[in-house]
C-alpha positions, 0 to 999 in steps of 0.5 A, spaced: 466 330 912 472 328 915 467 321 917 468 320 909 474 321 909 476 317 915 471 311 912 474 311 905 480 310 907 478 305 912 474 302 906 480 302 902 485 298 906 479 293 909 480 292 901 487 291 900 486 286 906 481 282 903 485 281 896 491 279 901 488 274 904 485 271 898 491 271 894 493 267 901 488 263 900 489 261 893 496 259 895 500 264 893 507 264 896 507 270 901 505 266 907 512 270 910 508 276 910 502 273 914 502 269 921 508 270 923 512 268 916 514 260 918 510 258 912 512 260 905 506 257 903 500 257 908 498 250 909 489 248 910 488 251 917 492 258 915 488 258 908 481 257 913 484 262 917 484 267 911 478 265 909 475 267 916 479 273 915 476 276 908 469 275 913 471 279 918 474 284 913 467 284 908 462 284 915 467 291 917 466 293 912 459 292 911 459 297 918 463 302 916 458 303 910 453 303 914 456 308 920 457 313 914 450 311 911 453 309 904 449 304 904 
């Protein structure tokens, strides 16, 4: 029970993480909220980095599922 729970919010904020750095790299201006805030707007190696990122996120995700046997 409290492992759902635990794994529901986790899955939550891999989530939020995940539009965070999409929306980075999209090029939204909230480059002052990621990677120590020197850039308004993250140049190509950062928005790389955020593409990484939402991998590491998803594959996180994808074990969390798999912990808690949702998936």
């Amino acid at each position: 029970m409290i492992e759902n729970i635990v794994a529901i919010i986790a899955i939550i904020l891999f989530g939020i993480m995940i539009v965070f750095q999409f929306l980075l790299v999209l090029g939204l201006p909230l480059g002052h909220l990621a990677y120590g805030g020197k850039y308004k707007e993250l140049l190509t190696n950062l928005r790389i980095m955020s593409i990484l990122a939402i991998g590491i996120f998803m594959f996180a995700t994808i074990i969390v599922l798999e912990l808690v046997e949702f998936l």
